[in-house]
C-alpha positions as CSV (number, residue, x, y, z in Angstrom):
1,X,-65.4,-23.7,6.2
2,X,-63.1,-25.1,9.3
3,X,-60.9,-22.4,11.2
4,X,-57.5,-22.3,10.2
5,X,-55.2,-24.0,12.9
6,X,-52.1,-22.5,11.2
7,X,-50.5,-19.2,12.0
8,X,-48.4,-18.0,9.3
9,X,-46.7,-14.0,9.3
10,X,-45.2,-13.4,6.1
11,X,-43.3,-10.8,7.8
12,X,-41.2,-12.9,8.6
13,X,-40.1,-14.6,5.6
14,X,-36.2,-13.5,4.5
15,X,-34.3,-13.6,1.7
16,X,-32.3,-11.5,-0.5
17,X,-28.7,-11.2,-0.8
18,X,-26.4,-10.1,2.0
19,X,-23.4,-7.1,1.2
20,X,-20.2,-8.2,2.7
21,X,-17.9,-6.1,4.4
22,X,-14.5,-6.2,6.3
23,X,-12.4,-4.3,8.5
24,X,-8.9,-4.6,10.1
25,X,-9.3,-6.4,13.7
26,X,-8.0,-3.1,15.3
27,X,-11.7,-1.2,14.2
28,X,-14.2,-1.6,17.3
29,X,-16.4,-4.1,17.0
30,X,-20.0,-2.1,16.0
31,X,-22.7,-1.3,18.3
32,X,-24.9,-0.5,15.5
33,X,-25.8,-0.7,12.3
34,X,-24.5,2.9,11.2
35,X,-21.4,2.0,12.5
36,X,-20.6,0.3,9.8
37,X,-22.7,1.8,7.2
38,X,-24.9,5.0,6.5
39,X,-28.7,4.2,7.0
40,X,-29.7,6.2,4.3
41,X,-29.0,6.9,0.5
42,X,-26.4,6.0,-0.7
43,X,-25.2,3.8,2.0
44,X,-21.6,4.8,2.2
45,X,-19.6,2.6,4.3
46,X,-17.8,4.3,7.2
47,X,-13.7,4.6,7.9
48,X,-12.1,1.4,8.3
49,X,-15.0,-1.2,6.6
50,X,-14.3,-1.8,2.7
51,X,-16.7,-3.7,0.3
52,X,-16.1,-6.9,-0.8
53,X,-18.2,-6.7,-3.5
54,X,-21.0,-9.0,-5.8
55,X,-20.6,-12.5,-4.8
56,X,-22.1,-15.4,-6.9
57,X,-24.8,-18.3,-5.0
58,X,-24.7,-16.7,-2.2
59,X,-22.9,-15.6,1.1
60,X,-23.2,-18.7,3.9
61,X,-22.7,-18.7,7.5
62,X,-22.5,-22.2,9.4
63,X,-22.3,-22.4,13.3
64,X,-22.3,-26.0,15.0
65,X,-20.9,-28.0,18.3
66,X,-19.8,-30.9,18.4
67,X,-20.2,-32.8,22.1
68,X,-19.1,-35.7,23.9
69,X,-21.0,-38.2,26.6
70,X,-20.4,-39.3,29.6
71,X,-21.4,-42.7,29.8
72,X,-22.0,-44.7,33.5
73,X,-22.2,-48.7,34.4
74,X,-25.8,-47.9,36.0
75,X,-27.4,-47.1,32.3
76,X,-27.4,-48.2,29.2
77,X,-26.5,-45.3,27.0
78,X,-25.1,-41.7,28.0
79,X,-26.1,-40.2,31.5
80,X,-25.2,-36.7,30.3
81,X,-23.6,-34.8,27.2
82,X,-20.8,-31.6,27.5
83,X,-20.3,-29.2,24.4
84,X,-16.7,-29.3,23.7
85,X,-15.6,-27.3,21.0
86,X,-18.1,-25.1,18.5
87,X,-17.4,-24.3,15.1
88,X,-18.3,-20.8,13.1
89,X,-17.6,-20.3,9.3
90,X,-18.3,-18.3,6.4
91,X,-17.8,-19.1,2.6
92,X,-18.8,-17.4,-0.6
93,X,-17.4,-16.9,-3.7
94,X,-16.2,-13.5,-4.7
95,X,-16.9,-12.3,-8.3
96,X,-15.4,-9.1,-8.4
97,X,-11.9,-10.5,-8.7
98,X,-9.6,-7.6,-7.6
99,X,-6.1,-7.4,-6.5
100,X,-7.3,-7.0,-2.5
101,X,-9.6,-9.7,-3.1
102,X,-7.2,-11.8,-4.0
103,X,-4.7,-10.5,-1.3
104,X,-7.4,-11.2,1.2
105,X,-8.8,-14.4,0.1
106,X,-5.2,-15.9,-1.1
107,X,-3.4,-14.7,1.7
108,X,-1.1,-12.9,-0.5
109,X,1.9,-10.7,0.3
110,X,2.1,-6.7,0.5
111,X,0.6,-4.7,-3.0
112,X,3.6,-2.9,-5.0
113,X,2.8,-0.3,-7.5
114,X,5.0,1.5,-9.8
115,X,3.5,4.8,-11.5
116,X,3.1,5.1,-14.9
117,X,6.2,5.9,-17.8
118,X,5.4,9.1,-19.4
119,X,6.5,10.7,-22.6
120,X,7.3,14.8,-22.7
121,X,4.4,16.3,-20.9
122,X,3.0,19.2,-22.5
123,X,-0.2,22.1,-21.2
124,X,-3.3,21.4,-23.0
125,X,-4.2,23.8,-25.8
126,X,-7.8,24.0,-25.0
127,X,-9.8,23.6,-22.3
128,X,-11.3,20.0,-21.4
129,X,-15.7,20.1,-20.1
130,X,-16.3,16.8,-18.1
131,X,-17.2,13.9,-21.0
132,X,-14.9,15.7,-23.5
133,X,-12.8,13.3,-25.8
134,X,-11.0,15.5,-28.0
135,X,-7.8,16.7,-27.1
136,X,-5.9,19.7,-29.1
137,X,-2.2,19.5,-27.9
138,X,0.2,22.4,-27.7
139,X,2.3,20.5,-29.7
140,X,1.9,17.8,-32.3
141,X,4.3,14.9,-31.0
142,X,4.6,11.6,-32.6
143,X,4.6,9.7,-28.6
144,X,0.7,10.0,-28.7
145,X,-0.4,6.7,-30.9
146,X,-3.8,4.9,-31.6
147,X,-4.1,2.9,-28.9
148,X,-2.2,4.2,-26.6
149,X,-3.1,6.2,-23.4
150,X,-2.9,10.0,-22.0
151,X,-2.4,10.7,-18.6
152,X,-3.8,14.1,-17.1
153,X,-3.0,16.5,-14.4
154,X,-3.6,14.4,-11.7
155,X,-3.2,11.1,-13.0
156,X,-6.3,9.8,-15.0
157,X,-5.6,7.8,-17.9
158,X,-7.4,7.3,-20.9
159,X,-7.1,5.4,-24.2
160,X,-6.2,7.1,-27.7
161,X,-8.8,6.1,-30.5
162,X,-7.0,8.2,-33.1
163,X,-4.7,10.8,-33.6
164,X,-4.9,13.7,-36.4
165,X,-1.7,15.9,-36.0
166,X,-2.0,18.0,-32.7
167,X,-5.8,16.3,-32.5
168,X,-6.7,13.5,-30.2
169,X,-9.7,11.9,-29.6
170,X,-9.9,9.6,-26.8
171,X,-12.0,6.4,-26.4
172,X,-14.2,7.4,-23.3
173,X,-15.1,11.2,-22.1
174,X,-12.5,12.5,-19.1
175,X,-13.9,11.8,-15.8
176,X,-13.5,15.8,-14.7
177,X,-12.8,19.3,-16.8
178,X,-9.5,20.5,-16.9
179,X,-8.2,23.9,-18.1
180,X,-5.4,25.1,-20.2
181,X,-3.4,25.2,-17.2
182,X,-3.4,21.7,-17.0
183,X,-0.9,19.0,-18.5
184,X,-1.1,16.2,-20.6
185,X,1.3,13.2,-21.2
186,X,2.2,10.3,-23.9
187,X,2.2,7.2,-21.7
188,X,4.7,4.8,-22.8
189,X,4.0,2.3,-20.1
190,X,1.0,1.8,-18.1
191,X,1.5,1.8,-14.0
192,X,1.8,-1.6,-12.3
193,X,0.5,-3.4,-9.5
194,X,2.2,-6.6,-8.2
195,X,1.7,-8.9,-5.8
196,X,3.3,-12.4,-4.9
197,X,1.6,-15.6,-2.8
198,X,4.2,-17.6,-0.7
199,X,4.3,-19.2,2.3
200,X,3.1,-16.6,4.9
201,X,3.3,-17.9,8.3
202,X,1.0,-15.3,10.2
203,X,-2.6,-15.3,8.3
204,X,-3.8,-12.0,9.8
205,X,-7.2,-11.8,11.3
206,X,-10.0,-9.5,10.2
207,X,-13.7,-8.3,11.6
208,X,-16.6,-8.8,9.1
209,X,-20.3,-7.7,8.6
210,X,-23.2,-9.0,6.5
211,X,-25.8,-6.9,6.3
212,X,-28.9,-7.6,4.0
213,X,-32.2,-5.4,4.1
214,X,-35.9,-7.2,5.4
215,X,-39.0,-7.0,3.4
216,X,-40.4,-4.0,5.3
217,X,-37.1,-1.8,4.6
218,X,-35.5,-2.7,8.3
219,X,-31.7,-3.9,7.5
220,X,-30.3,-6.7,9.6
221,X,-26.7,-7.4,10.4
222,X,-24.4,-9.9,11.3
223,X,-20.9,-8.9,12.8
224,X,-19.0,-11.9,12.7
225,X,-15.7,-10.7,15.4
226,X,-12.5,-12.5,14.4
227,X,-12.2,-14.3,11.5
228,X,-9.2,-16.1,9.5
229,X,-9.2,-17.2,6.1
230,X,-8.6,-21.2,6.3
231,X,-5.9,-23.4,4.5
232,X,-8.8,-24.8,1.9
233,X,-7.4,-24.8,-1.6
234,X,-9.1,-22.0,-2.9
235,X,-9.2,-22.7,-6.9
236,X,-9.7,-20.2,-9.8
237,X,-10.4,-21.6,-13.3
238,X,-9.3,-19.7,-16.8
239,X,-12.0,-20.5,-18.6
240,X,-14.5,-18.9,-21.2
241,X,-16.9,-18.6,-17.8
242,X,-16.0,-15.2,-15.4
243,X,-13.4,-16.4,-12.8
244,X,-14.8,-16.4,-9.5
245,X,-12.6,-16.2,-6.1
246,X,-13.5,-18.8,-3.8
247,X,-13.7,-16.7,-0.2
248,X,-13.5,-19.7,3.2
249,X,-13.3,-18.1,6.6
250,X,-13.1,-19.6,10.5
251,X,-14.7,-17.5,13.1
252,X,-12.8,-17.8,16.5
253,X,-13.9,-16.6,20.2
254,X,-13.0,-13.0,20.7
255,X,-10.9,-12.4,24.0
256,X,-12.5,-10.5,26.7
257,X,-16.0,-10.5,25.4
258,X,-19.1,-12.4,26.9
259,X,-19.3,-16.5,26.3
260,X,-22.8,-15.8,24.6
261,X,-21.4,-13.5,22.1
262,X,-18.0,-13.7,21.5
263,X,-18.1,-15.4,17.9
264,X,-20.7,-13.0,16.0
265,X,-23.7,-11.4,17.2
266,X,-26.7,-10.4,15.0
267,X,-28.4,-6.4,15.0
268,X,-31.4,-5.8,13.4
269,X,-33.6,-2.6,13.1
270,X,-37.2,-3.3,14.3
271,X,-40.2,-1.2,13.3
């Protein structure tokens, strides 16, 4: 049998999906991995980064230059090229479509939210164990209808299945126990969030990190420094399909940082 004249490590094959992040421009730019995000079950991010959640085909980052010669009579040709501009972007398409997803991707405006219209709040008349989904009111009270919602001591709400007299039974177990000492309400409207899209001159600027784990365990990161989210239509169709949110970013040069790095910089754990 002939030698083999190819070298191929499989170790360095990679693939996988990535887990987007992003952070107001104001956090430091990471030196490490952990600064972003725990190393270790369960991976919590740290203060400042939020997830961005599942994305659908993929998470792509693009960097290119674009250059121009400089052309003499002696030759035929160019005699030499210069870079003059380089271009650094990042597109996905978000499938968790939230209301900060949207403000972030759409550019939208500041995120109102009104609490919750409740009915004549009343102390339980038994004591709730986490999962429970029967309720025994104080008092029987014709505000608490099938299909409508309950709002606990603290704020969670959960949907009525039915109601028997001073007996209700909710649709899904309380997330936490509550004693007799705590209330419950009739909501008569659920809170609100709104948000409105207009014509925003300043698009703020944000940090972001993609960070995706190697075949040997190692993770790998990508700190992309100051991006903006461009003026690409950015379309959502209502359709029987789930409604993905298109996500388009431009990187730009970070001021006061190295020429070599001041667009994104890649860390990676090596074992």
């Amino acid at each position: 049998m002939a030698p083999d004249i190819h070298k191929v490590n499989s170790e360095n094959f990679v693939g996988g999906p990535g887990r987007l992040v992003v952070a107001d421009l104001n956090v430091a730019a990471p030196t490490r991995i952990s600064d972003v995000m725990d190393t270790s079950s369960p991976f919590e991010l740290k203060a400042g980064w939020r997830d961005l959640g599942a994305t659908s085909e993929g998470i792509a980052i693009s960097r290119g230059f674009t250059t121009e010669d400089f052309e003499v009579d002696q030759i035929m040709g160019a005699a030499d090229t210069e870079v003059t501009s380089y271009a650094h972007s990042l597109t996905t398409s978000l499938a968790e479509n939230t209301l900060v997803n949207r403000q972030l991707a759409l550019v939208g405006g500041e995120i109102i939210e009104t609490t919750a219209e409740i009915g004549t709040t009343q102390v339980l008349a038994g004591a709730l164990a986490a999962g429970a989904k029967i309720i025994t009111l104080t008092t029987p009270d014709a505000e608490f209808k099938v299909g409508g919602w309950v709002e606990f001591t603290g704020g969670e709400l959960k949907k009525i299945a039915s109601v028997n007299e001073g007996t209700v039974v909710l649709e899904t177990g309380v997330e936490k126990a509550y004693e007799i000492t705590d209330s419950v309400s009739p909501v008569l409207a659920l809170p609100t969030k709104r948000i409105g899209y207009g014509t925003k001159r300043d698009v703020p600027y944000h940090r972001y990190a993609l960070i995706s784990q190697k075949k040997d365990g190692s993770l790998y990161m990508a700190v992309i420094r100051k991006v903006q989210v461009t003026g690409d239509d950015k379309e959502q169709s209502f359709n029987k399909n789930k409604r993905l949110l298109p996500l388009s970013l431009t990187a730009f040069p970070e001021d006061g940082v190295a020429d070599d790095e001041n667009v994104y910089y890649e860390i990676e754990e090596s074992i």
